[in-house]
N, C-alpha and C positions, 0 to 999 in steps of 0.2 A: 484639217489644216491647223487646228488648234491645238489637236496634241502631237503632231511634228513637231511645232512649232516650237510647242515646249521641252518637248524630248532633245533638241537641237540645242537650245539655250541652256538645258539643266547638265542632257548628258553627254553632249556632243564628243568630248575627247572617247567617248565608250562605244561609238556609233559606228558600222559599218561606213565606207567612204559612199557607195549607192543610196544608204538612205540620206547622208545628208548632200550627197550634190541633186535628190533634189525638193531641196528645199532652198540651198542657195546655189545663185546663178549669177552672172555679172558681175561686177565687180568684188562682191564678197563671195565669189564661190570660193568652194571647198578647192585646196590643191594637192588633196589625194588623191591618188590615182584607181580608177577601176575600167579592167578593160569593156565590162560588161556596159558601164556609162557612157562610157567613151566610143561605145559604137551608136548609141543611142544619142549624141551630143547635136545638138543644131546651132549656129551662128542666132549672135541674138538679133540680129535684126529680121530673122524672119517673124518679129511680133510686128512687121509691118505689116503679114499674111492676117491678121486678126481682121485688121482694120480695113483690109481692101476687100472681102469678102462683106464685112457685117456694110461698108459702104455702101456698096455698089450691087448686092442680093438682097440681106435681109432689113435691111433701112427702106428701101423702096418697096419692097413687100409690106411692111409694117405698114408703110404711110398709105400703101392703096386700100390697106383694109378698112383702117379709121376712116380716112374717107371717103369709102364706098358706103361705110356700114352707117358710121356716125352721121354725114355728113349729107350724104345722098340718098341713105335711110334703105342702102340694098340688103340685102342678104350676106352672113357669113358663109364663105367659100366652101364647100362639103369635104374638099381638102385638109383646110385648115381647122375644122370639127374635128373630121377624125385625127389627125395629128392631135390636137388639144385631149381628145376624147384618150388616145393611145397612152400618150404624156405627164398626163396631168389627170387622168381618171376621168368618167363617166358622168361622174355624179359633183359635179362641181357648181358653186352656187355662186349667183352674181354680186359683188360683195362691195364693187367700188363704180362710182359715176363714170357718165361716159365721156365727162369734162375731165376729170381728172383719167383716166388713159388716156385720153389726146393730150394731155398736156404733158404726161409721161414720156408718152412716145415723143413725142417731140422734140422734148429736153434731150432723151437719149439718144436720138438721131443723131442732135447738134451736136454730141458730144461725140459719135463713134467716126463724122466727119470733119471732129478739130483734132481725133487722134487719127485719123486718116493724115492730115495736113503734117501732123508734128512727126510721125513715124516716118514719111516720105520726104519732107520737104525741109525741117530744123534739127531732129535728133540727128547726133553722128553717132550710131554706132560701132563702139572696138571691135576691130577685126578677128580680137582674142578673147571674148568674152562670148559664153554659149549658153543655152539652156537646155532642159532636158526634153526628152521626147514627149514626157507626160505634160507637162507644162505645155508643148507646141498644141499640143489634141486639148486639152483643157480649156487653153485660149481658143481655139478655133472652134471650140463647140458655146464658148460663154455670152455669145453676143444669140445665138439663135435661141438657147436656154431661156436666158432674159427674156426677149421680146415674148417666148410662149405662157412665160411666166405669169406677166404684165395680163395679155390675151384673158387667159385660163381663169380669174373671175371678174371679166367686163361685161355688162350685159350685150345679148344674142348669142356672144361665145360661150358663155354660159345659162344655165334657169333654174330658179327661176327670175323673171326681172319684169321691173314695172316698166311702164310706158315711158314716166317718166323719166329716170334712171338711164333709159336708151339715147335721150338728148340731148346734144349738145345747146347749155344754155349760159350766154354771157354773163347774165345777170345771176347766174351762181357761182360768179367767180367771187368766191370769200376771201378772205384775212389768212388762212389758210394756205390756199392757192397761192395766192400773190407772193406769201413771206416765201414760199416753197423757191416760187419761180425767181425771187429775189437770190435766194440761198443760194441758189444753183447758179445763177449767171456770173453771182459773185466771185464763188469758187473756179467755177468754168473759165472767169479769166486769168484769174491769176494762176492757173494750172497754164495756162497759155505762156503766160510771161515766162515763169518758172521754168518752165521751158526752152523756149528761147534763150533764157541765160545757161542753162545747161550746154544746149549744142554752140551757145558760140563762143564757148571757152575753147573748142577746138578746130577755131575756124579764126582767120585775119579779116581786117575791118573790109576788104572784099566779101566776103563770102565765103571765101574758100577755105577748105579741111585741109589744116596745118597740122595736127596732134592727134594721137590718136591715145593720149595720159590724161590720169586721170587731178582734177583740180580744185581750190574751193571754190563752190562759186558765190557770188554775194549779190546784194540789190533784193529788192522787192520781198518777199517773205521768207528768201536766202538770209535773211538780215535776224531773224527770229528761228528758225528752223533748219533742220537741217535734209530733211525730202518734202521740202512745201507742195512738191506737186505728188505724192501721196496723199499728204494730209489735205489736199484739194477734192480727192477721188473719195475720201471720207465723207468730206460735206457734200457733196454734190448727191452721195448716194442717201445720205441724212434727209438731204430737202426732197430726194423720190420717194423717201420711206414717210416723210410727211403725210405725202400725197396718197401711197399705198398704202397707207398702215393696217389696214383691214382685209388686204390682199394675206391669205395665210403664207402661202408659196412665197413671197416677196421678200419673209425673214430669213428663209434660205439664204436667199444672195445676198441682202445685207449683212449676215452673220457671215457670209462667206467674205465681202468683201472688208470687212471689220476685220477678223483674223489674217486674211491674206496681205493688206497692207501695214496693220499696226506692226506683224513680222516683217516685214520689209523695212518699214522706217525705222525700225531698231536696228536691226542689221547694220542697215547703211549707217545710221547717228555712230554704233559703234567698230564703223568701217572706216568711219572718217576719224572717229579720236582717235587711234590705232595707227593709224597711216601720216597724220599729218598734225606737226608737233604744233605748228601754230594754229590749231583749230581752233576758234571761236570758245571758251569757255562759257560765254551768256548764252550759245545755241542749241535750241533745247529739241528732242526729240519729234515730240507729238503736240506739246502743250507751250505755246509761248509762254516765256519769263517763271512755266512751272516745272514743267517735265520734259 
């Protein structure tokens, strides 16, 4: 994702049109043509398909395992071993509490059922705006990836692990913990908001989808930024990487999701100078009042 990303920004005019439609999609997609893309093209709103799958299969799987395992002190699933075992190797060692995965998990839940919410219920999606195929399989596989990830050095899913280590215990909720679960709810909402003012730039003070153009939107961390609900997706995954930190697998996805959105909020910051002359000159990319 990293050196796309770069190869897009450095050498983009030199770039076959397939490698770079996909890297951009919606509203900064590429408008070269390739038929080979083009048969491969999906409407963006099937990123609704993300979130109603990770909602309603692997959110309710996650939660029965923690508290089967964690909670009610059962056994890990011979299922879910060998997935893990298949996955994630054999030889995997338990590396993070079992206060901190439940508190992972849980975080993540809330979040894959507030973009359940946003994907169905507030984003409007352009009816002309598509992504690519690999993107659809990439999103559909990212939410069960995570959760195994997470799993892969908890103790019982992994060994070896202490007794202790296996329980869940209030009074080792640290300074840690808390700033974590702080950082996260923070972000979590204002990625809410952010949203909200996105979809209802094209929609009347009903409800209803008037527009389907694209426009600035302002208010709440629109006010500093220019994809505040990216640079929301950053933190929120900062304050799990708190929590994980010693999860090796774990920097995977935080590197992934570091690369996958810092290119995103570039794009868009210069999708918006490009497109609309009275853009916000004080609105900065990534970094309020810096960058």
């Amino acid at each position: 994702m990293v050196l796309l990303g770069t190869l897009i920004n450095i050498f983009e005019p030199y770039l076959p049109v397939i490698i770079i439609k996909t890297f951009r999609y919606g509203k900064f997609a590429s408008e070269g043509k390739s038929a080979l893309v083009t048969n491969v093209e999906l409407p963006k709103s099937y990123f609704k398909h993300f979130y109603l799958t990770s909602a309603f299969i692997y959110s309710p799987i996650a939660i029965y395992e923690i508290v089967r395992v964690f909670i009610l002190h059962g056994e890990v699933s011979d299922w879910h071993k060998a997935i893990l075992n298949i996955s994630c190797g054999s030889e995997r060692v338990a590396t993070i509490s079992a206060l901190r995965v439940v508190i992972a998990t849980v975080l993540l839940v809330l979040q894959v059922f507030r973009r359940f919410h946003d994907t169905h219920f507030v984003s409007v999606f352009s009816k002309s705006a598509t992504i690519n195929l690999g993107h659809y399989l990439v999103g559909m596989a990212y939410y069960p990836a995570v959760f195994l990830i997470i799993f892969s050095e908890a103790p019982k899913f992994a060994i070896p692990f202490s007794n202790d280590q296996s329980n869940v215990h209030l009074h080792h909720l640290g300074i840690m913990e808390m700033c974590a679960i702080i950082l996260f709810l923070w972000a979590w909402y204002h990625q809410y908001v952010t949203s909200k003012i996105l979809g209802n730039l094209r929609k009347n003070t009903k409800g209803d989808v008037v527009s389907q153009s694209y426009k600035i939107p302002e208010g709440d961390w629109f006010n500093y930024l220019s994809s505040p609900h990216s640079v929301a997706e950053i933190i929120m995954y900062t304050a799990l990487t708190l929590l994980l930190a010693n999860n090796t697998g774990w920097w995977y996805v935080y590197a992934w999701v570091l690369s996958n959105q810092v290119e995103t909020i570039l794009l868009s910051h210069w999708w918006y100078q490009s497109h609309f002359k009275n853009f916000p000159v004080t609105r900065k990319a990534l970094i309020p009042f810096i960058y």
